[in-house]
BAFILUM-115926 format. One record per residue: y, x, z of N, C-alpha, C in turn. Coordinates in nm, 4 decimals. Example, Ala and Ser with C-alpha at 12.3 -4.5 7.8 and 13.67 -1.06 7.14 Angstrom:
2
((-0.5690; 1.3190; 0.7800); (-0.4500; 1.2300; 0.7800); (-0.3300; 1.3200; 0.7800))
((-0.2250; 1.2850; 0.7080); (-0.1060; 1.3670; 0.7140); (0.0030; 1.2900; 0.7870))
***
This chain:
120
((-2.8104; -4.2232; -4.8455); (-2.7278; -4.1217; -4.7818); (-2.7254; -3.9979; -4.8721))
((-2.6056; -3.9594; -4.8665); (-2.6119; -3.8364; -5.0026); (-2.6608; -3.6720; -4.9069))
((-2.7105; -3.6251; -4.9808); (-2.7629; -3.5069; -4.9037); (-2.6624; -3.3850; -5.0019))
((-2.6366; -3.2724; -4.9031); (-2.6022; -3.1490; -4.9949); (-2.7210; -3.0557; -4.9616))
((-2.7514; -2.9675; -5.1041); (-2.8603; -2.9198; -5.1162); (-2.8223; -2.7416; -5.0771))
((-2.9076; -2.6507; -4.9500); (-2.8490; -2.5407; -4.9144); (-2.9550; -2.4933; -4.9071))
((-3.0113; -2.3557; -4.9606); (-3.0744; -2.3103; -4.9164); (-3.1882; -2.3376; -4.8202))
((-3.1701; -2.3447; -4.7196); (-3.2619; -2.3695; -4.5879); (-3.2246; -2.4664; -4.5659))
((-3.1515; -2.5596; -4.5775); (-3.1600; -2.7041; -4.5399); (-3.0772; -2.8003; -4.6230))
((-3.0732; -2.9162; -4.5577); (-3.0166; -2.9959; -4.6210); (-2.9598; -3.0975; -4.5303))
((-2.7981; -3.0809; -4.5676); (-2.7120; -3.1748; -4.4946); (-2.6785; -3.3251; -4.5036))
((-2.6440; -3.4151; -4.4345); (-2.6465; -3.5198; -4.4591); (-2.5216; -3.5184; -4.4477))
((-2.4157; -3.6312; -4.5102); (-2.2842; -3.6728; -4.4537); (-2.2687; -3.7099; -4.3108))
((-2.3638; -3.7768; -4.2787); (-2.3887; -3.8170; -4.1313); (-2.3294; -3.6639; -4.0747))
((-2.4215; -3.5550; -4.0881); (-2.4141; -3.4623; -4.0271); (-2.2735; -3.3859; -3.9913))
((-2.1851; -3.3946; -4.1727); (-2.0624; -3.3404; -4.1547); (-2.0062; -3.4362; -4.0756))
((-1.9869; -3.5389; -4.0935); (-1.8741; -3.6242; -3.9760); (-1.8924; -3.6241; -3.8632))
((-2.0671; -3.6009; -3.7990); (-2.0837; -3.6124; -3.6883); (-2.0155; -3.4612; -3.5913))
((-2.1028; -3.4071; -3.6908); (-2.0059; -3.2149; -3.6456); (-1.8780; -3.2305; -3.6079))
((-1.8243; -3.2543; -3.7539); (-1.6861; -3.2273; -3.7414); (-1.5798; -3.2973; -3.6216))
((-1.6314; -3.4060; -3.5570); (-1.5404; -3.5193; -3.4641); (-1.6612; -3.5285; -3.3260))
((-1.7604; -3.4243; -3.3449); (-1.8373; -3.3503; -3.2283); (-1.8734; -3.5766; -3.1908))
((-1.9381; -3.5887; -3.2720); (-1.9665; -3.7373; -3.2454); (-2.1211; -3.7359; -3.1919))
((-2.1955; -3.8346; -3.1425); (-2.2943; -3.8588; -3.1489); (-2.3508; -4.0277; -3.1917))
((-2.5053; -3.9903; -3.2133); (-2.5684; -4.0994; -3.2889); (-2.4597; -4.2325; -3.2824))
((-2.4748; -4.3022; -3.1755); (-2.4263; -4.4116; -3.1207); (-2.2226; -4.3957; -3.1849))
((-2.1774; -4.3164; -3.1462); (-2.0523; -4.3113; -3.1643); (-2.0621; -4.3236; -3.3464))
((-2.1196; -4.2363; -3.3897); (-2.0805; -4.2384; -3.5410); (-2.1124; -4.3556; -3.5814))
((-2.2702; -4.4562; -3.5247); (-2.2405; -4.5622; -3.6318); (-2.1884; -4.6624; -3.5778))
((-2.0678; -4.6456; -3.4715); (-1.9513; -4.7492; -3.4455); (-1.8657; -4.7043; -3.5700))
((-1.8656; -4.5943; -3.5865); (-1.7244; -4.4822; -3.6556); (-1.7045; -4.5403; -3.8101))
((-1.8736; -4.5343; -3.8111); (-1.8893; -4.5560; -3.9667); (-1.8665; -4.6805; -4.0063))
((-1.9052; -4.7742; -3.8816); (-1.8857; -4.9626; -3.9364); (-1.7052; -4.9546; -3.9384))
((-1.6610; -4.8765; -3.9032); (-1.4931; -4.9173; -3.9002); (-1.4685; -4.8580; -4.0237))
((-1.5382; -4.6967; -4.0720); (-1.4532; -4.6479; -4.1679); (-1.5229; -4.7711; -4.3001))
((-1.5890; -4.8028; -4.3401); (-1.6125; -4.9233; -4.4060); (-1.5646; -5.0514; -4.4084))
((-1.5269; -5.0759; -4.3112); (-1.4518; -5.2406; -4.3049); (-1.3401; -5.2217; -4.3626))
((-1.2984; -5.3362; -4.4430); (-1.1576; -5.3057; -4.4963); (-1.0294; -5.3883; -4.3974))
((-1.0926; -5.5019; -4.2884); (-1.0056; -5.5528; -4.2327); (-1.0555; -5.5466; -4.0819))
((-1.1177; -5.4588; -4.0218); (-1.1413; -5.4183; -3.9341); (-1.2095; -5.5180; -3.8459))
((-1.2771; -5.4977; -3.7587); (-1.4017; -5.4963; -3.6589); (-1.3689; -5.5573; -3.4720))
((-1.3859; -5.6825; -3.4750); (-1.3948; -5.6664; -3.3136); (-1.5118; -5.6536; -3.2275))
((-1.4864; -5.6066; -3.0827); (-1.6377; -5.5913; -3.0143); (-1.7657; -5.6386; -3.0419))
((-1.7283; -5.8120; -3.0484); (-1.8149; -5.9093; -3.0955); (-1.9018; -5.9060; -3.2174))
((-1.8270; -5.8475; -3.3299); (-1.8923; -5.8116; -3.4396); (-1.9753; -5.6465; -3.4656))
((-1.8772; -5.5484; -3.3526); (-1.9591; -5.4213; -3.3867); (-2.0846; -5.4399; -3.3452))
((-2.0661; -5.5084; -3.1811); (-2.2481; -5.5368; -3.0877); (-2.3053; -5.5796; -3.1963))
((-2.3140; -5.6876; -3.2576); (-2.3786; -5.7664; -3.3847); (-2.4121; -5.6258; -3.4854))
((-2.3709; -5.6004; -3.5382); (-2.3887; -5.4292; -3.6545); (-2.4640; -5.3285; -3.6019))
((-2.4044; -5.2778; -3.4644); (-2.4997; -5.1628; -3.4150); (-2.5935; -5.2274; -3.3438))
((-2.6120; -5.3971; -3.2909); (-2.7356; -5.3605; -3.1979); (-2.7431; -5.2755; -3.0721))
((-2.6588; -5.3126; -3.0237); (-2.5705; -5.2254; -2.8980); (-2.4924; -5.3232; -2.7818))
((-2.5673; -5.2808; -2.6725); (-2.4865; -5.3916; -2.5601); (-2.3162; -5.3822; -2.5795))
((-2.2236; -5.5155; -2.5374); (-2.0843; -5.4969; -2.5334); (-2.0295; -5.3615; -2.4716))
((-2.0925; -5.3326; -2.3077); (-2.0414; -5.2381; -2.2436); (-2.0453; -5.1149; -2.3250))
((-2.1595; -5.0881; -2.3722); (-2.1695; -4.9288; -2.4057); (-2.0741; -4.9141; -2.5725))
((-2.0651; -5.0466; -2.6760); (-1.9276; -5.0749; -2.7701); (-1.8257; -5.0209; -2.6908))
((-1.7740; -5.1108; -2.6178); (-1.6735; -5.0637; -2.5228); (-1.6393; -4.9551; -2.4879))
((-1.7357; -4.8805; -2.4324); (-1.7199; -4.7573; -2.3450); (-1.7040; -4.6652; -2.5517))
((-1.7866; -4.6481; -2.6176); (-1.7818; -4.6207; -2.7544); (-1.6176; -4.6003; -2.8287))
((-1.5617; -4.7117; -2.8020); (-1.4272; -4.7240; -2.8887); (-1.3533; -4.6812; -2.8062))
((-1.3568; -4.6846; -2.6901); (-1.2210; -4.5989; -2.6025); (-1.2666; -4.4716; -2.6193))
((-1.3829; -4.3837; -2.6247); (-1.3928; -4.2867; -2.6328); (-1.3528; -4.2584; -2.7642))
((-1.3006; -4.3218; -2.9109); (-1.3072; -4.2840; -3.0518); (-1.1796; -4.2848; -3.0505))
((-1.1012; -4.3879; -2.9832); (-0.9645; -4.3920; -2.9880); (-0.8901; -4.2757; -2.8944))
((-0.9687; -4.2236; -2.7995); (-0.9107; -4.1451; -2.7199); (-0.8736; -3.9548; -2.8365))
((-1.0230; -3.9799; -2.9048); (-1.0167; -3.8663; -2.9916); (-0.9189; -3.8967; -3.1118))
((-0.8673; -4.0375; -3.1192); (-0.7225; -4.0831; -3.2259); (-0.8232; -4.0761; -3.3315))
((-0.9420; -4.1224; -3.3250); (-1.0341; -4.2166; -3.4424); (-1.0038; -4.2962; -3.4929))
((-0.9456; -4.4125; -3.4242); (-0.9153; -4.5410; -3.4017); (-0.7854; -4.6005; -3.4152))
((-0.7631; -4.6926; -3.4359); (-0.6466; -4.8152; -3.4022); (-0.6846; -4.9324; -3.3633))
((-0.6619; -5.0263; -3.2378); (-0.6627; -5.1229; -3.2303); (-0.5622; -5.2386; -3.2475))
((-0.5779; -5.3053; -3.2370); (-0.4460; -5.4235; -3.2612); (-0.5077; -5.5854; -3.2147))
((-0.3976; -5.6325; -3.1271); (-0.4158; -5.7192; -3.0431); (-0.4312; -5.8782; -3.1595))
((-0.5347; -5.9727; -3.1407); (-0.5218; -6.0627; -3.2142); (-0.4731; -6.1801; -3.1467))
((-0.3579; -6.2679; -3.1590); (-0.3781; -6.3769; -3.0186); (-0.4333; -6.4968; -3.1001))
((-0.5238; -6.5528; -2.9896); (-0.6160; -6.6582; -3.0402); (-0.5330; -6.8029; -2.9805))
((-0.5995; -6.9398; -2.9733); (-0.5724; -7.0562; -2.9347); (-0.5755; -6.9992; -2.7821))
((-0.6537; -6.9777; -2.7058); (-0.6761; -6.9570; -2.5708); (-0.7182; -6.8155; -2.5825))
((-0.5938; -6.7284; -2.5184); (-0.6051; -6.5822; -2.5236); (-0.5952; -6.4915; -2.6810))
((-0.6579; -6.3847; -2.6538); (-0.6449; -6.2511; -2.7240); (-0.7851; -6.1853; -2.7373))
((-0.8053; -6.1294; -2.8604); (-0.8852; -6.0173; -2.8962); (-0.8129; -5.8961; -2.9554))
((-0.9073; -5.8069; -2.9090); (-0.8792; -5.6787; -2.9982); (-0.9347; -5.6480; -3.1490))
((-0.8840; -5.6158; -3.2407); (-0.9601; -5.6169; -3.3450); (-0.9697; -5.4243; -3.4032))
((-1.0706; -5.3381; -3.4105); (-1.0313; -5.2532; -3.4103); (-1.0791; -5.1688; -3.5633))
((-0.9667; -5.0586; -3.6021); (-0.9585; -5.0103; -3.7557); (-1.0432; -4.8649; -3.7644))
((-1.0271; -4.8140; -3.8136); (-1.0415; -4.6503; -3.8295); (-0.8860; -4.6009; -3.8866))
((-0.8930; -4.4998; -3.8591); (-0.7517; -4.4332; -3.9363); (-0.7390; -4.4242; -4.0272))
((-0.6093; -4.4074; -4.0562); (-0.6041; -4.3570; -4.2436); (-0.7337; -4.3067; -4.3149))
((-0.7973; -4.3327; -4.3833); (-0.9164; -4.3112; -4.4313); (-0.9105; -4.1718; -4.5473))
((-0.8034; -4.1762; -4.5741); (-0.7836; -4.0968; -4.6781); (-0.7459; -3.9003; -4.5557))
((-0.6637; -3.9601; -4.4902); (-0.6841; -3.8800; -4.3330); (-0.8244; -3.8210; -4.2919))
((-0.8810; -3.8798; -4.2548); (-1.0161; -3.8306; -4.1958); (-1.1031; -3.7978; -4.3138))
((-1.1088; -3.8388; -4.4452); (-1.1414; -3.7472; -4.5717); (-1.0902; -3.6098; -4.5353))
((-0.9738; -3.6069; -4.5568); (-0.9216; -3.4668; -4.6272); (-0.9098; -3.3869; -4.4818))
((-0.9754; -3.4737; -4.3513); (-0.9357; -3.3610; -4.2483); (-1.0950; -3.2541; -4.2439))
((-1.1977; -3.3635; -4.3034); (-1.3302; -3.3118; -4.2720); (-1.3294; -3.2311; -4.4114))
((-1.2753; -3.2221; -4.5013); (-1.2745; -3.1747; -4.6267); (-1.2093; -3.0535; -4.5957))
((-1.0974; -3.0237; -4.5373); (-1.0495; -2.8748; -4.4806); (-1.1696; -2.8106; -4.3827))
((-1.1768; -2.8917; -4.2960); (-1.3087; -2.8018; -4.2203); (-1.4177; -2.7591; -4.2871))
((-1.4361; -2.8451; -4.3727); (-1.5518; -2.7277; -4.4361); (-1.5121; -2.6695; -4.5060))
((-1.4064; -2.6908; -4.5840); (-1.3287; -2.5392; -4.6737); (-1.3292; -2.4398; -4.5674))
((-1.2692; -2.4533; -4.4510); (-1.2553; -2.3213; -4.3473); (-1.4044; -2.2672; -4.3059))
((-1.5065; -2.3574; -4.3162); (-1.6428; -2.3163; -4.2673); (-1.6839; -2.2062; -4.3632))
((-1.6521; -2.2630; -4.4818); (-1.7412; -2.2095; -4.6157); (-1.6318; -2.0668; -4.6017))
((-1.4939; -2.0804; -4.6289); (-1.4543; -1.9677; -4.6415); (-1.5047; -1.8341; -4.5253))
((-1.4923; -1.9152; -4.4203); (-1.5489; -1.8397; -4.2857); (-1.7255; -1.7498; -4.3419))
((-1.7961; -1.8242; -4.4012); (-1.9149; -1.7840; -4.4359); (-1.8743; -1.6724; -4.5403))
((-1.8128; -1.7186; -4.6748); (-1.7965; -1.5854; -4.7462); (-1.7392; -1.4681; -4.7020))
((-1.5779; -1.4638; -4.6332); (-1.5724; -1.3588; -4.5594); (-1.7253; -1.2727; -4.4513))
((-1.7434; -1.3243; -4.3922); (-1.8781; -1.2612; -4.3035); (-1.9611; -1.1915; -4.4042))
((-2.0287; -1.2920; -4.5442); (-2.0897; -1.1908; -4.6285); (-2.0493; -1.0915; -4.6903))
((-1.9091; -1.1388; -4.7164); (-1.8329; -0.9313; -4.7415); (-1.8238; -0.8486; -4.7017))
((-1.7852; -0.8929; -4.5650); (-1.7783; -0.8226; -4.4713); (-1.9570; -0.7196; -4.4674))
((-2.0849; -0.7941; -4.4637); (-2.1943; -0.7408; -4.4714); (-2.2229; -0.6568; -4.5715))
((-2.1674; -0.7338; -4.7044); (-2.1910; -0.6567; -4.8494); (-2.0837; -0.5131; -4.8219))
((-1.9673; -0.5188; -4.7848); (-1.9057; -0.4047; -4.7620); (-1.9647; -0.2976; -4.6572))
((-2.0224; -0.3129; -4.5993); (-2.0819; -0.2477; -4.4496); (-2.1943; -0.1942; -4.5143))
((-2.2509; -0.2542; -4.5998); (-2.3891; -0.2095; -4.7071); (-2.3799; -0.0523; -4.8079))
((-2.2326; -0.0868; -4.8608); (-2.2006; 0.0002; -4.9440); (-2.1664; 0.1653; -4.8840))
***
């Protein structure tokens, strides 16, 4: 896991994605097995990855798709249908968490001018 090195601490990527899409443990590493798959993920296989009962998968991906995390898409089988489910544009959820912390960081330097000016 790549860490960024700050002063007083040290961030994980985990951390920015989890922040940024206000995720938790369980949700992100559904989030993360999708943003990795290149042909996407059904229930059957996330339970298998996270180690996670079907229901609470379940309850997981409607909550990711509700935040427009997600895409699903219907598979039809010999007898019936599955869902098979994606992450979004990947290049999307890069550059959306990549603005938020541009706005964080900028947010931080303004405040210290703001202090350094108040100093003077």
């Amino acid at each position: 896991m790549r860490k960024i090195d700050f002063t007083c601490k040290k961030v994980e990527l985990r951390d920015l994605v989890q922040c940024n899409y206000n995720l938790n443990d369980s949700e992100y590493d559904i989030f993360s097995q999708l943003m990795e798959s290149q042909r996407g993920l059904s229930v059957k296989e996330l339970v298998e990855k996270v180690d996670k009962d079907r229901t609470t998968v379940q309850k997981i991906l409607t909550k990711l798709l509700k935040r427009d995390l997600l895409m699903k898409r219907q598979m039809n089988l010999d007898r019936g249908f599955m869902f098979v489910y994606f992450s979004k544009n990947k290049n999307e959820i890069v550059s959306d968490i990549e603005r938020n912390v541009e706005n964080y960081f900028d947010n931080l330097k303004s405040s210290l001018n703001t202090w350094k000016n108040s100093l003077n």
